[in-house]
N, C-alpha and C positions, 0 to 999 in steps of 0.2 A: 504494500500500500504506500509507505514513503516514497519508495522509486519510484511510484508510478506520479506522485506527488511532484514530487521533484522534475523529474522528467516533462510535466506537464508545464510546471510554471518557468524552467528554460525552454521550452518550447513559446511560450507567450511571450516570455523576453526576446525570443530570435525573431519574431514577428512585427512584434513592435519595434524592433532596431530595424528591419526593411518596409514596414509599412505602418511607421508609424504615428504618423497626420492622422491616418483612417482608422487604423485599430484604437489609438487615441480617441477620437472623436465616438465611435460608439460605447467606447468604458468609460468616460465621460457622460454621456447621456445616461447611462443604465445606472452612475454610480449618483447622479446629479441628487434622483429622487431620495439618496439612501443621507446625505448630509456630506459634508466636505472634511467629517474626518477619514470617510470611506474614500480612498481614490487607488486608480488600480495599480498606483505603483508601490502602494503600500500593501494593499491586501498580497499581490501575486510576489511580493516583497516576505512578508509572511507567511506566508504559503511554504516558499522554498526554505525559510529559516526552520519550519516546522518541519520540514522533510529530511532534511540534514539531518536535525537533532535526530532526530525520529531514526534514521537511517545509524550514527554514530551509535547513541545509546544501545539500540536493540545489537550491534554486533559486540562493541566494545562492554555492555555490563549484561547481567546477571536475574535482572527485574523482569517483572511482568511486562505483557504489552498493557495493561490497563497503566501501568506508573511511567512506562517509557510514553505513553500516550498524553499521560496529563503535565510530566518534565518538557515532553516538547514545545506544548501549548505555552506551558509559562514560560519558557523560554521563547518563542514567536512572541506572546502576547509583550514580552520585555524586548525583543526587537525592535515591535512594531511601535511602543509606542516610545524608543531611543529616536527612531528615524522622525517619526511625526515632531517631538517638540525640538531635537538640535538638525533638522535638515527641512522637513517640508515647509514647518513656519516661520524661520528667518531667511528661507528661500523664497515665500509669497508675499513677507514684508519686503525683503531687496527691492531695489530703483533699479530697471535694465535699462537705461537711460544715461549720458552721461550731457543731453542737453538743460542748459538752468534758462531763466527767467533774463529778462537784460536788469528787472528788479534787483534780483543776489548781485547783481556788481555794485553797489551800494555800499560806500566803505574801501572799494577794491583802489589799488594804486595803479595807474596803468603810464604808458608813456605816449606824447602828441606825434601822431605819424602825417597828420595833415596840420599847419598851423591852423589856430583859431583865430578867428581877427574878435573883437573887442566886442562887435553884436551880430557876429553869423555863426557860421560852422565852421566845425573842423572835425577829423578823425581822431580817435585814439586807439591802440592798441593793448587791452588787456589780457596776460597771462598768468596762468595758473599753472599747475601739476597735470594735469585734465584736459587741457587745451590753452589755446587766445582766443580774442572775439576783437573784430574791430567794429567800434562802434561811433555813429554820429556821434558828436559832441558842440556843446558849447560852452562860453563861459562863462561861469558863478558869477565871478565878480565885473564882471565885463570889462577885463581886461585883457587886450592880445596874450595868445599864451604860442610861443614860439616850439618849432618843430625840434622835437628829442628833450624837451622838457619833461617830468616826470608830471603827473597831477594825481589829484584823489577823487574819486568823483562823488559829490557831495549831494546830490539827489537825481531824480528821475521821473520827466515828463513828457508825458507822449513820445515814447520809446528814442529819446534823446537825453543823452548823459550830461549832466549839468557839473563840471571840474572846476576845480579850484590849484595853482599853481601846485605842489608837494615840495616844501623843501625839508630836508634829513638835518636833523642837529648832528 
């Protein structure tokens, strides 16, 4: 019964690694009704931890199949629910995103890649770890801010950066 266990839930693994948008999508639907602690990569995840054990115990010890039957359980049911709280819910909190708001530049230091004159535009160039962004800009204080100047950008209005000169003590 474990082999056949086992066998079956690598088989739904090899499935889902070649067709797996569509195998996805209907263990998805079937599991949607069941709640979102049920998803199929947990169950058929548990499945095979129960089949292992199930498979170890009954060669390696000495026990019933009734005791190897309910050490594997606990032992899956302790799988399943390691993978649910340190892998599937700080994997559905995660950002897959590494684009921000032009708001988070807010505080950000960047430097003048187009100058600013005194009451128009100009560019600036901000960098992070993450990326750059060049963005419109103009001036806070409405004073010319000259090109390879540093500035800080001191607010944001209608997706135009509002700088102020930066200087470092």
């Amino acid at each position: 019964m474990y082999w056949w266990l086992l066998w079956g839930s690598l088989g739904i693994a090899l499935i889902s690694l070649f067709l797996g948008n569509i195998f996805d999508g209907i263990l998805d639907s079937l599991f949607d009704s069941i709640g979102d602690l049920f998803n199929p990569l947990l169950v058929f995840g548990t499945l095979a931890v129960v089949a292992g054990s199930g498979v170890l115990w009954s060669k390696y010890s000495e026990l019933s199949e009734i005791y190897v039957l309910l050490i594997s359980l606990l032992i899956g049911l302790g799988a399943y629910l390691l993978i649910y709280y340190f892998l599937v819910i700080p994997m559905s909190n995660a950002e897959s995103s590494t684009s921000i708001s032009v708001h988070d530049l807010k505080g950000k230091v960047g430097e003048v890649i187009t100058t600013i004159p005194a009451t128009g535009m100009g560019e600036v160039l901000i960098q992070s770890p993450s990326g750059s962004w060049n963005e419109i800009a103009a001036s806070f204080d409405k004073e010319e801010i000259k090109q390879g100047k540093k500035v800080l950008v001191v607010e944001i209005k209608e997706q135009i950066l509002y700088v102020s000169e930066f200087n470092e003590f």
